[in-house]
N, CA, C and O of each residue as an XYZ file, in Angstrom:
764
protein
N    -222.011    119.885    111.535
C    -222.277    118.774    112.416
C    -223.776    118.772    112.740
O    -224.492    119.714    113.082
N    -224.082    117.424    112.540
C    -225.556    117.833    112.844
C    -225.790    117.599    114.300
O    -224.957    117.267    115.143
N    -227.299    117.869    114.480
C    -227.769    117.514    116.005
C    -227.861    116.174    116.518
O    -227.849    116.136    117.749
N    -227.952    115.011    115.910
C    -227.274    113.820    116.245
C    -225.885    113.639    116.437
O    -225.557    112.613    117.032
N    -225.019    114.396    116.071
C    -223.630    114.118    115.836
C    -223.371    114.947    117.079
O    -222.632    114.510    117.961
N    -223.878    115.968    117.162
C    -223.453    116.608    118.530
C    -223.797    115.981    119.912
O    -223.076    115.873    120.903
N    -225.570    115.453    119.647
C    -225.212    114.876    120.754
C    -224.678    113.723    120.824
O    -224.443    113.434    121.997
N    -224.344    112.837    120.010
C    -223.221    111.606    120.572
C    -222.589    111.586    120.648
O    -222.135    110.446    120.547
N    -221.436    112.829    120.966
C    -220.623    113.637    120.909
C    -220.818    113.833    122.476
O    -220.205    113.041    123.192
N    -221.489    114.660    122.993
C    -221.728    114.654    124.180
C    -222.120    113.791    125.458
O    -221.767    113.896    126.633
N    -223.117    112.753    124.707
C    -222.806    111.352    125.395
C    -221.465    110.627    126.044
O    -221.122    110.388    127.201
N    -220.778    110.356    124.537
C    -219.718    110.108    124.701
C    -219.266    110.483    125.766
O    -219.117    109.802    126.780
N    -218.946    111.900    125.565
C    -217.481    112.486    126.443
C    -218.025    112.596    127.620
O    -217.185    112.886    128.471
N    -219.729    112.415    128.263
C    -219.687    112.220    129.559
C    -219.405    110.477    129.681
O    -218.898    110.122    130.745
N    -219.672    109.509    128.769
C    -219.636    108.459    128.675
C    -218.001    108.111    129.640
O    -217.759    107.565    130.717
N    -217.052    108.849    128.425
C    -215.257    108.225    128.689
C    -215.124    109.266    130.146
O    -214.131    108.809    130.712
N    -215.640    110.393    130.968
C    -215.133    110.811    131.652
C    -215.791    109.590    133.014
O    -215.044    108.795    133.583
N    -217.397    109.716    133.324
C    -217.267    108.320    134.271
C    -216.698    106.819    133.874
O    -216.581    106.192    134.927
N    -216.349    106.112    132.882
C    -215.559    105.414    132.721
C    -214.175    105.612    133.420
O    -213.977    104.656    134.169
N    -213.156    106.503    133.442
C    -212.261    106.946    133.722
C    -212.154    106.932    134.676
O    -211.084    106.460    135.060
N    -213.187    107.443    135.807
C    -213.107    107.570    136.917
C    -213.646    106.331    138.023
O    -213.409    106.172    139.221
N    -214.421    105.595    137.111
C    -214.535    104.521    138.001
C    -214.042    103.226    136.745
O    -214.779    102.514    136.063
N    -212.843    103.276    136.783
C    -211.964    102.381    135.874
C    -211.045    101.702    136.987
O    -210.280    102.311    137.735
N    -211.186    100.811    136.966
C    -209.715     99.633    137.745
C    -208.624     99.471    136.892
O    -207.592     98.913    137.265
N    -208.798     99.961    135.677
C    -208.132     99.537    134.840
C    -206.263     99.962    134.787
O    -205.983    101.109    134.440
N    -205.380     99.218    135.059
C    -203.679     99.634    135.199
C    -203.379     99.925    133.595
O    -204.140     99.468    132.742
N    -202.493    100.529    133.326
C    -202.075    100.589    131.909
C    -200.901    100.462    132.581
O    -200.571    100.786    133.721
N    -200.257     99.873    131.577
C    -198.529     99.407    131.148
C    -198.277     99.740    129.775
O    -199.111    100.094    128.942
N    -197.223     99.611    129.647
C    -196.419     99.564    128.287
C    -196.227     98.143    127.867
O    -195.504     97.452    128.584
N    -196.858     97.526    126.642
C    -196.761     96.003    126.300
C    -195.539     96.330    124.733
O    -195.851     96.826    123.651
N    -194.309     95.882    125.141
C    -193.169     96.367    123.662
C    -193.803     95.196    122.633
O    -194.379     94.176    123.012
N    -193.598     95.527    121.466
C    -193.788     94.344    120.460
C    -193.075     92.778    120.971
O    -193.761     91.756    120.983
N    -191.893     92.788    121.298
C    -191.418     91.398    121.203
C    -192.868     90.271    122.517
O    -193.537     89.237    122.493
N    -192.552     91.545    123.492
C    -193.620     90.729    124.449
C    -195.243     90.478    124.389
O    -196.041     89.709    124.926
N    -195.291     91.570    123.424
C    -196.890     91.311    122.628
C    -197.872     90.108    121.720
O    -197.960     90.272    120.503
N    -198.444     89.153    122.245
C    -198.765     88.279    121.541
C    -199.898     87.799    121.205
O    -199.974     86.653    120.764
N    -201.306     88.827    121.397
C    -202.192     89.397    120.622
C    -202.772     90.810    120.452
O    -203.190     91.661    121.237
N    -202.627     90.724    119.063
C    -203.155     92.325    118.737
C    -204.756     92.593    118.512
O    -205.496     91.639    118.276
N    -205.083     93.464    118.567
C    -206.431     94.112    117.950
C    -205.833     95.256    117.340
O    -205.080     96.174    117.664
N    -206.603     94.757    116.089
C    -206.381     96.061    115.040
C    -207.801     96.621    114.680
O    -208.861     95.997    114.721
N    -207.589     98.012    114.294
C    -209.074     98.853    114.320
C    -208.117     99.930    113.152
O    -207.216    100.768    113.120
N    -208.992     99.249    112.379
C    -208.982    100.362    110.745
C    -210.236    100.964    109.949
O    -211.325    100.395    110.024
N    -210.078    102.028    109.251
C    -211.019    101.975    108.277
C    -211.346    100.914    107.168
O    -210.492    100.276    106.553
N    -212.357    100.841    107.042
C    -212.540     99.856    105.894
C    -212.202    100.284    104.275
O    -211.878    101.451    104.054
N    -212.241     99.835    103.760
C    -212.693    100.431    101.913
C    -214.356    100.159    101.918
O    -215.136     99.816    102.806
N    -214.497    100.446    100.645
C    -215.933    100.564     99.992
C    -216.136     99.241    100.033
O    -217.118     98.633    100.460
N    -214.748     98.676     99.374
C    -215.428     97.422     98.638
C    -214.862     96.344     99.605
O    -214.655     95.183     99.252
N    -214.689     96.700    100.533
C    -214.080     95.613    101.639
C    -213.132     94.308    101.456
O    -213.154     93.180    101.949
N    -211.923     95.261    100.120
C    -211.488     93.848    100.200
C    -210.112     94.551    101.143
O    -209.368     93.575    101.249
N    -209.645     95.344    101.629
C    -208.786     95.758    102.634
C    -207.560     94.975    102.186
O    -207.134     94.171    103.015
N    -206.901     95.068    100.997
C    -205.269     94.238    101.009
C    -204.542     94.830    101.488
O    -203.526     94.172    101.715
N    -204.454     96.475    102.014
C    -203.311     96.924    102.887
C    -203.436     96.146    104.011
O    -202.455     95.530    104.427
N    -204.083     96.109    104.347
C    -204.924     95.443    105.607
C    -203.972     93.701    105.741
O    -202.883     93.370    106.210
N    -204.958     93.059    105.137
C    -204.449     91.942    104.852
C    -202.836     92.121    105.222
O    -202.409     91.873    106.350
N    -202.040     92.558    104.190
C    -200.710     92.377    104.712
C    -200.170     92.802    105.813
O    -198.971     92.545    105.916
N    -200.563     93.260    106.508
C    -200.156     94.494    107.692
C    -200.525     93.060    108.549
O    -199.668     92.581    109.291
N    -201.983     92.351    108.378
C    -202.284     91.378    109.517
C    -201.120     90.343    109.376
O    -200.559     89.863    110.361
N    -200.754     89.994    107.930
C    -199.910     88.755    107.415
C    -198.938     89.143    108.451
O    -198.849     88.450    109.465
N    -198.156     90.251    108.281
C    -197.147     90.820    108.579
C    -196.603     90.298    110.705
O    -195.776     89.797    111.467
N    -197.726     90.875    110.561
C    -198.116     90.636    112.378
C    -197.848     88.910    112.416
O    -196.801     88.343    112.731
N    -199.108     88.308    112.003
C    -198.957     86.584    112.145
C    -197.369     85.954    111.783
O    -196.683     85.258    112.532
N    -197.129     86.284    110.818
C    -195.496     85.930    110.252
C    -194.439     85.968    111.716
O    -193.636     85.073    111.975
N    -194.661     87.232    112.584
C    -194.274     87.651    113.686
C    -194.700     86.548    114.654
O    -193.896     86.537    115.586
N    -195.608     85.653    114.799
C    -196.158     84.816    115.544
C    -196.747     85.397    116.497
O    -196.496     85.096    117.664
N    -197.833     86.541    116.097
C    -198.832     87.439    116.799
C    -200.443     86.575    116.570
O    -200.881     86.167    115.494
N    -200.789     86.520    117.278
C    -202.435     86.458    116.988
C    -203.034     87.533    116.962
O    -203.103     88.135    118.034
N    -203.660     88.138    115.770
C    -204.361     89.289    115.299
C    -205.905     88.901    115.159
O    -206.262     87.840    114.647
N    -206.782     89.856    115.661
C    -208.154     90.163    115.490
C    -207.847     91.781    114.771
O    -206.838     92.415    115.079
N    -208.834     92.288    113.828
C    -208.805     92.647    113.276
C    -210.340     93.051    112.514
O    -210.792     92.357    111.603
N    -211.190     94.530    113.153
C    -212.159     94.958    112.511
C    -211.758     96.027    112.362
O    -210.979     96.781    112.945
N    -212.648     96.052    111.107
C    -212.549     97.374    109.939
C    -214.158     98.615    110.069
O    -215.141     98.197    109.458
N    -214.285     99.623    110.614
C    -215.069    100.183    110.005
C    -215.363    101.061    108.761
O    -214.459    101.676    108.195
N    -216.854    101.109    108.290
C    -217.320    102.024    107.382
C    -217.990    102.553    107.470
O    -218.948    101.859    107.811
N    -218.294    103.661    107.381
C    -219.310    104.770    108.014
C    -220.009    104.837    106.961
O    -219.972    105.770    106.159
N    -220.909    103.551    106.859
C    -222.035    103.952    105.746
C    -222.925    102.110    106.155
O    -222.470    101.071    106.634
N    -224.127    102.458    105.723
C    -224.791    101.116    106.074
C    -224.587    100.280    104.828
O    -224.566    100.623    103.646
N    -224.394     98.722    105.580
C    -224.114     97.969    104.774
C    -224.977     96.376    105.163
O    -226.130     96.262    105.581
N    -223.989     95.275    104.865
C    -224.723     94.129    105.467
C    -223.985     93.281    106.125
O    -222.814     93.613    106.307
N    -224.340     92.277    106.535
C    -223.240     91.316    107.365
C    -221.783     90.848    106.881
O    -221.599     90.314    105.787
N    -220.958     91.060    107.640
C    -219.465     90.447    107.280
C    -219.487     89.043    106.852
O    -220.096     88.160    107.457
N    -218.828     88.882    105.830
C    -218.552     88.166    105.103
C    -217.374     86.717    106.096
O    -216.242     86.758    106.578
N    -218.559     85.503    105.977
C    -217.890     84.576    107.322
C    -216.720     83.882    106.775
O    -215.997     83.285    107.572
N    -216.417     83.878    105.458
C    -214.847     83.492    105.153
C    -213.907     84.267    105.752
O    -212.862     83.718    106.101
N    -214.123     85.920    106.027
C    -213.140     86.663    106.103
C    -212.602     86.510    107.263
O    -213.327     86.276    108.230
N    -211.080     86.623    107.412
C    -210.623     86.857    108.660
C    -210.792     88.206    109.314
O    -210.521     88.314    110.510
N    -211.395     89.676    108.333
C    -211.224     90.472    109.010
C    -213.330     91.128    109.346
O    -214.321     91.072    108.618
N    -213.179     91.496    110.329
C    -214.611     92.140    110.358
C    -214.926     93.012    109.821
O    -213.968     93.533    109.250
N    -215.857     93.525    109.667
C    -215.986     95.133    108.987
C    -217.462     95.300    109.825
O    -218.391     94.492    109.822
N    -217.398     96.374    110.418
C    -218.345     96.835    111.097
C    -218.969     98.182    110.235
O    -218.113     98.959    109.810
N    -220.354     98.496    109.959
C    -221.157     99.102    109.454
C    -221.949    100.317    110.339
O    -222.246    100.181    111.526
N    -222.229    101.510    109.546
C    -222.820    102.046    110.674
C    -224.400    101.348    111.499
O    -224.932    101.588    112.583
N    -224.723    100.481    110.435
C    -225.820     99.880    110.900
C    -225.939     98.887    112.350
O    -226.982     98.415    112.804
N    -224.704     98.750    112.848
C    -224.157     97.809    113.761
C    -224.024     98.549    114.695
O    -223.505     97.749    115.474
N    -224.099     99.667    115.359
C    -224.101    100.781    115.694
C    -225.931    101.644    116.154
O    -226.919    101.706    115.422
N    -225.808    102.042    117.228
C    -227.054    102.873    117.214
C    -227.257    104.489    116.737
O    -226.535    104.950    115.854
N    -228.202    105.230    117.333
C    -227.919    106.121    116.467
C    -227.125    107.645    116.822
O    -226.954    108.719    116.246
N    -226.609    106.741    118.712
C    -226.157    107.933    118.796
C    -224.437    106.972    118.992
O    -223.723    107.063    119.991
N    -224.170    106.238    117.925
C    -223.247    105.116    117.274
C    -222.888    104.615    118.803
O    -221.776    105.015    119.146
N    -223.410    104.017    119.564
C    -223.229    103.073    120.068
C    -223.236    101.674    119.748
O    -224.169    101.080    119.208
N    -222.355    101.279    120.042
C    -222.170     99.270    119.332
C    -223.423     98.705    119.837
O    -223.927     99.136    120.875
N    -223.874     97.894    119.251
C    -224.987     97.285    119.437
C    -224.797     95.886    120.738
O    -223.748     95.756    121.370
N    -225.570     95.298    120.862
C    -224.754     94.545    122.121
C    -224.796     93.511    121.496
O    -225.004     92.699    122.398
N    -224.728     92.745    120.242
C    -223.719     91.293    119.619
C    -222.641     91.733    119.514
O    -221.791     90.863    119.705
N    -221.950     93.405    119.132
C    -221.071     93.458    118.808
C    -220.278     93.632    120.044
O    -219.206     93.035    120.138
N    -220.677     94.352    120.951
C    -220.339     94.448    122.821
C    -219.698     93.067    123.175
O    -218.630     92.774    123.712
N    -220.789     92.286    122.654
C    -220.279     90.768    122.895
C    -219.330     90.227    122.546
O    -218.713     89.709    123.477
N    -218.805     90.070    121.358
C    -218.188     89.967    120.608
C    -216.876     90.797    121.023
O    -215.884     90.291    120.499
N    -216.604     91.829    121.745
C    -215.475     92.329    121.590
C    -215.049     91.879    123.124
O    -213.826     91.937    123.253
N    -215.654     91.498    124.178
C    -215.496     91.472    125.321
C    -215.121     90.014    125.775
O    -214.798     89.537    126.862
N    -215.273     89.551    124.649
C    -214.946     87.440    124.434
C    -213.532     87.308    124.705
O    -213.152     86.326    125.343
N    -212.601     88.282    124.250
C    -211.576     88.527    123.975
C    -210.627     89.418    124.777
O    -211.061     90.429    125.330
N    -209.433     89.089    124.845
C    -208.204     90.022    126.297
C    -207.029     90.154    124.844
O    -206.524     89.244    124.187
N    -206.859     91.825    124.691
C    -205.674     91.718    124.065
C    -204.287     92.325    124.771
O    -204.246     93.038    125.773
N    -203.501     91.990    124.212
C    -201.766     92.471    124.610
C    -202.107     93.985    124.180
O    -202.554     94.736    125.048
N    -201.858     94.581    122.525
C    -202.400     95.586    122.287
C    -203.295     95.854    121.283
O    -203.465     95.209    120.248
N    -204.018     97.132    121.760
C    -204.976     97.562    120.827
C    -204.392     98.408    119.648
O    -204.007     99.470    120.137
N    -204.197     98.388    118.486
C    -203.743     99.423    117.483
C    -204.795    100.042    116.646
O    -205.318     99.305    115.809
N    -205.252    101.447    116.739
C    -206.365    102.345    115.972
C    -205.012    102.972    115.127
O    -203.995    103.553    115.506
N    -205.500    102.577    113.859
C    -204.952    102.996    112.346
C    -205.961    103.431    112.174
O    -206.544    102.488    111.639
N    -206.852    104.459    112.255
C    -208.210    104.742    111.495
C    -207.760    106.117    111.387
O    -207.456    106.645    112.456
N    -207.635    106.895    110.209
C    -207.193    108.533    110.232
C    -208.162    109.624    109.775
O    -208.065    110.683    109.156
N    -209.631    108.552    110.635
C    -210.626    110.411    110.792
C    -211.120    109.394    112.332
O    -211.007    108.254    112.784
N    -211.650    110.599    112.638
C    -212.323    110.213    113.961
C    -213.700    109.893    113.932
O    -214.416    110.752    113.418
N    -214.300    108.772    114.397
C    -215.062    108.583    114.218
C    -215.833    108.130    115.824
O    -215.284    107.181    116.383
N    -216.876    108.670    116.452
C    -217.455    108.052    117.983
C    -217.927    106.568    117.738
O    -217.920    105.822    118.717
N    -218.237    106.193    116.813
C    -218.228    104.397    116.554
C    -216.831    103.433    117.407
O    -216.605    102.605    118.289
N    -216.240    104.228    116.435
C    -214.691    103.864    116.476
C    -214.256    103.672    118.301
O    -214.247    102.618    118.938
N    -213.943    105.007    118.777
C    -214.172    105.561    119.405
C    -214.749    104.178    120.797
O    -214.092    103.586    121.653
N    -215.962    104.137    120.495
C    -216.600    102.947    121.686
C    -216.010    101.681    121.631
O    -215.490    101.277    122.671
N    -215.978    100.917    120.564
C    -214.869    100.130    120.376
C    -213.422    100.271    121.539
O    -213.330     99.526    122.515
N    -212.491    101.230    121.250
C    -211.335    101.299    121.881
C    -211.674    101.331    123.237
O    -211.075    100.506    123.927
N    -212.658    102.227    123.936
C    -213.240    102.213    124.994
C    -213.162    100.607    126.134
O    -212.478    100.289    127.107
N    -214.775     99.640    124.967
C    -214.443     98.847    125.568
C    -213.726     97.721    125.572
O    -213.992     96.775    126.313
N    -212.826     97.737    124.801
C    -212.089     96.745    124.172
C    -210.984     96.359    125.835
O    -210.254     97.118    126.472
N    -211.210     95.368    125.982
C    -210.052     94.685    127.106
C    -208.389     94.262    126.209
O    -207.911     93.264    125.670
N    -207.934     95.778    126.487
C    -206.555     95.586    125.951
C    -205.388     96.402    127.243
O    -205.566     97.466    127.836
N    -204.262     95.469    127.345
C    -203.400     96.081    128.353
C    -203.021     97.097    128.076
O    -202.799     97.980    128.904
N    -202.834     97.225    126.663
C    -201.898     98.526    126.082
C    -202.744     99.340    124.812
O    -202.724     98.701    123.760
N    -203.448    100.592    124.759
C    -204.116    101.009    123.463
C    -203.230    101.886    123.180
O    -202.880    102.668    124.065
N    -202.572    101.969    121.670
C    -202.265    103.120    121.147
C    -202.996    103.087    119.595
O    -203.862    102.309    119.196
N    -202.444    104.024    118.988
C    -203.489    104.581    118.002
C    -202.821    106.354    117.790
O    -201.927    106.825    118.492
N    -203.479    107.036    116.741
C    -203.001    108.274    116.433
C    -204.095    109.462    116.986
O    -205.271    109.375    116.633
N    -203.796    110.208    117.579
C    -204.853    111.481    118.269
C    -205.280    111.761    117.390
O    -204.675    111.932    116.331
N    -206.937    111.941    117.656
C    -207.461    112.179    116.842
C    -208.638    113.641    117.583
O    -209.253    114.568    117.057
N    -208.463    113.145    119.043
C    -209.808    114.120    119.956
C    -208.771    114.287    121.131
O    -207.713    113.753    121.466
N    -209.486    115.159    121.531
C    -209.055    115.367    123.116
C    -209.975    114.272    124.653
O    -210.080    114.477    125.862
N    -210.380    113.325    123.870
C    -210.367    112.028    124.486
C    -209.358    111.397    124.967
O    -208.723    111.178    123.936
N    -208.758    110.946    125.813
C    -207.949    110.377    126.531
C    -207.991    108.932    125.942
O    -207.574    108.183    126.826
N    -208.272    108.326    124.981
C    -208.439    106.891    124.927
C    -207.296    105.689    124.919
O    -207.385    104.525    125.310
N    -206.167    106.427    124.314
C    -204.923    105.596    124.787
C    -204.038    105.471    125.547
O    -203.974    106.479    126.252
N    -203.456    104.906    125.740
C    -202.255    104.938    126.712
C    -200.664    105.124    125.904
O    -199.634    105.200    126.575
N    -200.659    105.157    125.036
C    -199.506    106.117    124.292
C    -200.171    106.225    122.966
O    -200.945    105.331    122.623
N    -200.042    106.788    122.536
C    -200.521    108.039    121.338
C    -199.733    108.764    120.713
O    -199.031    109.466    121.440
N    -199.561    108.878    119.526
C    -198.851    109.431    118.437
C    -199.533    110.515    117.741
O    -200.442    110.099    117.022
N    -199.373    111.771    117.736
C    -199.663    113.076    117.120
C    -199.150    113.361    115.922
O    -198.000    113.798    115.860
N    -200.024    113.136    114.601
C    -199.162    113.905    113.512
C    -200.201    114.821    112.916
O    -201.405    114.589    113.025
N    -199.682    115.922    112.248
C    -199.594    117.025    112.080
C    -200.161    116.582    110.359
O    -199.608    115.734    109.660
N    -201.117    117.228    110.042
C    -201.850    117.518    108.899
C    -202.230    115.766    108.395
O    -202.014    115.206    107.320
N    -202.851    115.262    109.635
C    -202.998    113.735    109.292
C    -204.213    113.641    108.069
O    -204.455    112.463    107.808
N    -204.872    114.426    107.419
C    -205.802    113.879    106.798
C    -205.163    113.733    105.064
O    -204.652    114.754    104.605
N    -205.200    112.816    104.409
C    -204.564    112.888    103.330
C    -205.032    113.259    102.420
O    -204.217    113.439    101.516
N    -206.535    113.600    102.060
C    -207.260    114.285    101.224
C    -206.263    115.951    100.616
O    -206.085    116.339     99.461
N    -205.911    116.434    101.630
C    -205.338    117.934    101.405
C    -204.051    117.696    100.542
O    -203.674    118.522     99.712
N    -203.232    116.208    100.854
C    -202.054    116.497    100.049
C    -202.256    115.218     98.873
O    -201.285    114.491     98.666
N    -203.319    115.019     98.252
C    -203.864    113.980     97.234
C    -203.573    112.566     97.494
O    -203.727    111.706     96.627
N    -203.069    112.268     98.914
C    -202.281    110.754     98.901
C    -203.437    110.064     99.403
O    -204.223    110.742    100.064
N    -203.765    108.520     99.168
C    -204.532    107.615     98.965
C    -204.775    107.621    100.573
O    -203.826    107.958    101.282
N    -205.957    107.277    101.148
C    -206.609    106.791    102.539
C    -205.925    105.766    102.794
O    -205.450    105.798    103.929
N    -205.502    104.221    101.778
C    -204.945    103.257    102.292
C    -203.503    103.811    102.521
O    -203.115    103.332    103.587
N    -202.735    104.455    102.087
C    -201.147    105.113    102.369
C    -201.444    105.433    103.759
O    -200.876    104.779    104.634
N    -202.532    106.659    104.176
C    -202.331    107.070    105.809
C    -202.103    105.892    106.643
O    -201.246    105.735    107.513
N    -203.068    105.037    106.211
C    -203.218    103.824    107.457
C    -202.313    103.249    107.232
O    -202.234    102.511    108.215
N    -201.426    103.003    106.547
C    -200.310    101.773    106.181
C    -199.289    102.638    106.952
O    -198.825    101.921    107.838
N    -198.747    103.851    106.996
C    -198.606    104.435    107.343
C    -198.451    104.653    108.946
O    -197.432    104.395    109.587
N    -199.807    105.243    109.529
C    -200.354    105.391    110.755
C    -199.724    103.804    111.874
O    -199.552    103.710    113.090
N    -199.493    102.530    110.439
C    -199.577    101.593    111.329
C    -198.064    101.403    111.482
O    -197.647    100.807    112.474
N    -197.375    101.787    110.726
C    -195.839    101.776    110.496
C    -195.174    102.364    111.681
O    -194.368    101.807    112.427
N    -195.731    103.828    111.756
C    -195.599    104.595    112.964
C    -195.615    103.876    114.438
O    -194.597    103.776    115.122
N    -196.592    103.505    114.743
C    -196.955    103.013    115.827
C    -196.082    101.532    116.114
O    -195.605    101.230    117.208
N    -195.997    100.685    114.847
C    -195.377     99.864    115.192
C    -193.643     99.733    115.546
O    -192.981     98.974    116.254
N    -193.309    100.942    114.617
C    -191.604    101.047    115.394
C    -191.873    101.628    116.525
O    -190.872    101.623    117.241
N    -192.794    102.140    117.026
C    -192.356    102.555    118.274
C    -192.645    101.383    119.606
O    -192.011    101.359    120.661
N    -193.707    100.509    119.237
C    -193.893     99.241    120.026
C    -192.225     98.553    120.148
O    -191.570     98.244    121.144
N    -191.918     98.484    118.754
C    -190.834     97.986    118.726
C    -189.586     98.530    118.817
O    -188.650     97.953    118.264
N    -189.422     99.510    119.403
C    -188.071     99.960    119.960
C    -188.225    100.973    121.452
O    -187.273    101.591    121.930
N    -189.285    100.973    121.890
C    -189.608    101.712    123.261
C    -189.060    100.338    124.578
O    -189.523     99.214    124.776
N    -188.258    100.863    125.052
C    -187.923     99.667    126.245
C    -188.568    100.002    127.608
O    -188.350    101.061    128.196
N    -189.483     98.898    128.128
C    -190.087     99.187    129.181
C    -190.254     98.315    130.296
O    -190.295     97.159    129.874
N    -190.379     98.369    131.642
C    -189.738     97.119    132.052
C    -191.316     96.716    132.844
O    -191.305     96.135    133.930
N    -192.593     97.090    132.176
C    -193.888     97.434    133.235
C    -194.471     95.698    132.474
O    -195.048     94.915    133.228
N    -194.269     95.378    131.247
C    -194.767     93.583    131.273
C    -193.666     92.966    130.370
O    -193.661     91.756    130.143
């Protein structure tokens, strides 16, 4: 880890602990049926054409969800492509101790979601600020730190797929599968 990485690392985690503490913020449980916009937060591909992606969003809309939907890549790149429905955020969009830049601040704060879903299966502090400030009633997503960032969270056990040869797009298709039966069969009576 280098000495940039450590300290935005340390930023951070004093960052999410006064957040936390001077947060108004209520969490509830939002179930799928009553959910009727998502934010999705994935890794990107190289080549940004994301078709797991794509269907996972289809999948959602078919549902009569309104989905937003950015992708990061931890590598510099250039502006998102304005046909696309999905974003892809760059490390260049980002400062250098990966703080979002403030179009993208902007940009995420335009917006109130039902829930937030992090499919992303490495951890990344980019990522990370995103979920932070994202105005969502309900964040879940898969542990990745001992950050507190969601409000239900799913733990699995040897999440990186490199070790057992299976494809990056499988985890996330995956990661999102997970999370979504449990939206959809957790009964809660909080919205």
């Amino acid at each position: 880890m280098s000495m940039f990485e450590k300290l935005a690392k340390k930023i951070f985690n004093k960052k999410v602990r006064t957040f936390l503490r001077s947060s108004q913020r209520q969490t509830m449980f939002v179930s799928y049926s009553r959910a009727t916009s998502f934010f999705l937060l994935f890794e990107s591909d190289t080549a940004e054409q994301n078709a797991g992606i794509r269907q996972l969003i289809e999948q959602l809309r078919t549902d009569g969800k309104k989905v937003t939907a950015w992708g990061y890549l931890p590598a510099k790149g250039t502006g998102a492509d304005p046909e696309s429905d999905i974003k892809v955020l760059h490390k260049n969009d980002f400062d250098l101790l990966q703080r979002p830049g403030a179009d993208v601040l902007h940009q995420l704060k335009k917006e109130r979601f039902d829930v937030l879903i992090d499919i992303t299966s490495h951890h990344y502090i980019a990522v990370d600020y995103l979920i932070l400030n994202a105005e969502a009633t309900l964040r879940t997503g898969i542990k990745k730190s001992d950050q507190p960032l969601y409000d239900f969270a799913l733990e699995i056990p040897d999440l990186l797929p490199d070790e057992k040869g299976g494809k990056e797009e499988d985890q996330t298709i995956n990661n999102y599968n997970q999370l979504i039966f449990y939206l959809k069969n957790i009964q809660s009576k909080d919205y």
